[in-house]
Backbone bond lengths (Angstrom), bond angles and torsions (degrees), N, CA, C in turn:
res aa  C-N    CA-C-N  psi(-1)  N-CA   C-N-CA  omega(-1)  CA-C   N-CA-C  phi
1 X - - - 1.438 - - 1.530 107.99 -
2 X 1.336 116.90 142.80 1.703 131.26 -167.92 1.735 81.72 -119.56
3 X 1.809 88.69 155.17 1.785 88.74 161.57 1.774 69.80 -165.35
4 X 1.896 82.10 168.00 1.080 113.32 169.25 1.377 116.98 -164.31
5 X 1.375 116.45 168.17 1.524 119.57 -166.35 1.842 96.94 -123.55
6 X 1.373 92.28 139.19 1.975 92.92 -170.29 1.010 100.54 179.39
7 X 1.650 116.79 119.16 1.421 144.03 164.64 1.659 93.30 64.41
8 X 1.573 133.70 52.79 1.184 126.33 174.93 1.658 111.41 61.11
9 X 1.006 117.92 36.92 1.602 116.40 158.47 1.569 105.88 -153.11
10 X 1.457 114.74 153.09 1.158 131.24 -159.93 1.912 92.04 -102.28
11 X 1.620 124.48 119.42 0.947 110.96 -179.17 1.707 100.63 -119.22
12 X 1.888 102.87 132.93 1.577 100.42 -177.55 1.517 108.38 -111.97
13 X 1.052 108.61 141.09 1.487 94.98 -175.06 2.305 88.26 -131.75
14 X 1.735 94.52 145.89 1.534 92.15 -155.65 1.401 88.70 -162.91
15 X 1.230 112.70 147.71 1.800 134.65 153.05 1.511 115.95 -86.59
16 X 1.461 98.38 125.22 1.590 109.82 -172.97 1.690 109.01 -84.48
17 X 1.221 117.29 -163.62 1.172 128.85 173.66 1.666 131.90 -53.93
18 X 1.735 94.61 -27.99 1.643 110.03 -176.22 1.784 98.80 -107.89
19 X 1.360 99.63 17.82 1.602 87.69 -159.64 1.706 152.08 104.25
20 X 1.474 83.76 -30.35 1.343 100.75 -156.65 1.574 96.77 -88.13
21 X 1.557 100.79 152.04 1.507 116.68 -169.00 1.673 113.01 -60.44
22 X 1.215 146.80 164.99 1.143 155.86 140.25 1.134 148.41 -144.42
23 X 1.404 120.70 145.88 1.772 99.17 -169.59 1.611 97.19 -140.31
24 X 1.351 110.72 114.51 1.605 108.60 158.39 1.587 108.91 -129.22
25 X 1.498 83.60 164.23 1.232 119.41 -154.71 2.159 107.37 -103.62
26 X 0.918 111.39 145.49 1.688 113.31 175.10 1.061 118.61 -153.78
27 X 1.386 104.57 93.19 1.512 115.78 172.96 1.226 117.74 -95.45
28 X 1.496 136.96 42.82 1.547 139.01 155.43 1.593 102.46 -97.43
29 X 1.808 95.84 127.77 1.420 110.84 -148.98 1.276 94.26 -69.95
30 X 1.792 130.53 -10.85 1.524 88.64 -169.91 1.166 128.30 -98.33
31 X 1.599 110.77 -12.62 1.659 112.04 153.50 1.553 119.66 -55.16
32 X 1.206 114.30 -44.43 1.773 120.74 170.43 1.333 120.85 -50.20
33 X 0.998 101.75 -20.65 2.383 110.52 -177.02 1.530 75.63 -100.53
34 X 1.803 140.53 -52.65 1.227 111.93 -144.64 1.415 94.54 -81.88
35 X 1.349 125.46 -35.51 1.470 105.20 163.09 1.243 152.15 -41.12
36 X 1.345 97.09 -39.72 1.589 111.14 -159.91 1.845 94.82 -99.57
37 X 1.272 119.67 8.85 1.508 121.07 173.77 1.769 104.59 -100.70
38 X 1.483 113.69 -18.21 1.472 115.21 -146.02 1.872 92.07 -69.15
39 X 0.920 120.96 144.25 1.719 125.16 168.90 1.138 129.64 -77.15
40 X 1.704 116.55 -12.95 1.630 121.06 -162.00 1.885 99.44 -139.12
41 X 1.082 126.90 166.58 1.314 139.22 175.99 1.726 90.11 -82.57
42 X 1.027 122.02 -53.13 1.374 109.07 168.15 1.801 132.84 -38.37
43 X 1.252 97.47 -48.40 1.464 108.98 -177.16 1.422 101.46 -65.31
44 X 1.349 113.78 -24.26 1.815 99.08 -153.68 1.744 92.37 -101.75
45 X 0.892 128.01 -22.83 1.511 131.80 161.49 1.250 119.74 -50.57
46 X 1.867 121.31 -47.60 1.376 124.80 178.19 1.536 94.31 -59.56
47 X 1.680 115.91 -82.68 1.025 108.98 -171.30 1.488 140.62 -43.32
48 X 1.327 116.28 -5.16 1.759 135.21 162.41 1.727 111.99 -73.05
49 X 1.482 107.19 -49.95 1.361 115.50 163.43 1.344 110.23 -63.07
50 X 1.385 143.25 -30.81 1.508 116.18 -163.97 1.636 98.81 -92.68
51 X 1.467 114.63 -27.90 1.658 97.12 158.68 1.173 109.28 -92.47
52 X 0.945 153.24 0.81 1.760 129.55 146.56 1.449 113.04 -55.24
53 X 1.174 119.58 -32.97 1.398 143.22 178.79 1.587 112.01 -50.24
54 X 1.592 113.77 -58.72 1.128 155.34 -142.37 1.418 115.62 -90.34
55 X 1.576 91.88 -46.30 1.415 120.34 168.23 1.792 124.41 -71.54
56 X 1.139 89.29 -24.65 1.760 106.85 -164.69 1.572 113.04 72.82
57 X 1.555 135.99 32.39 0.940 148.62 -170.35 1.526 100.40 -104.46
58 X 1.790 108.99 129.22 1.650 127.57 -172.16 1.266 97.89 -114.95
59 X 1.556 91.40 126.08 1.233 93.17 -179.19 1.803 107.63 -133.74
C-alpha cells in the first residue's frame, strides 16, 4: 500500500485481493488532520488501516 497527502486528501493507491490496481481517495477531514499530524510512517499506516478497517475496505 502507497499513500500520500495532497491538497487536503489522503490518496491510497493498493492491490486488492485479485490483484488488481486501486486508488482511493478520503477526504473526511478527520482521518486527513489524523494523518497529516501522525510523526512516523508507522503511525500513518495504523491509522490508514483503522479506516480501511472501519470502512470494510480489502485491501
Amino acid at each position: 500500500m502507497y499513500y500520500c497527502y495532497h491538497n487536503k486528501k489522503v490518496l491510497l493507491v493498493y492491490k486488492d485481493d485479485q490483484e488488481f490496481l486501486n486508488c482511493y481517495e478520503i477526504e473526511e477531514e478527520e482521518i486527513v488532520t489524523s494523518v497529516k499530524d501522525c510523526k512516523t510512517p508507522e503511525e500513518i499506516e495504523k491509522k490508514i488501516e483503522e479506516y480501511l478497517a472501519k470502512q470494510n475496505i480489502k485491501h
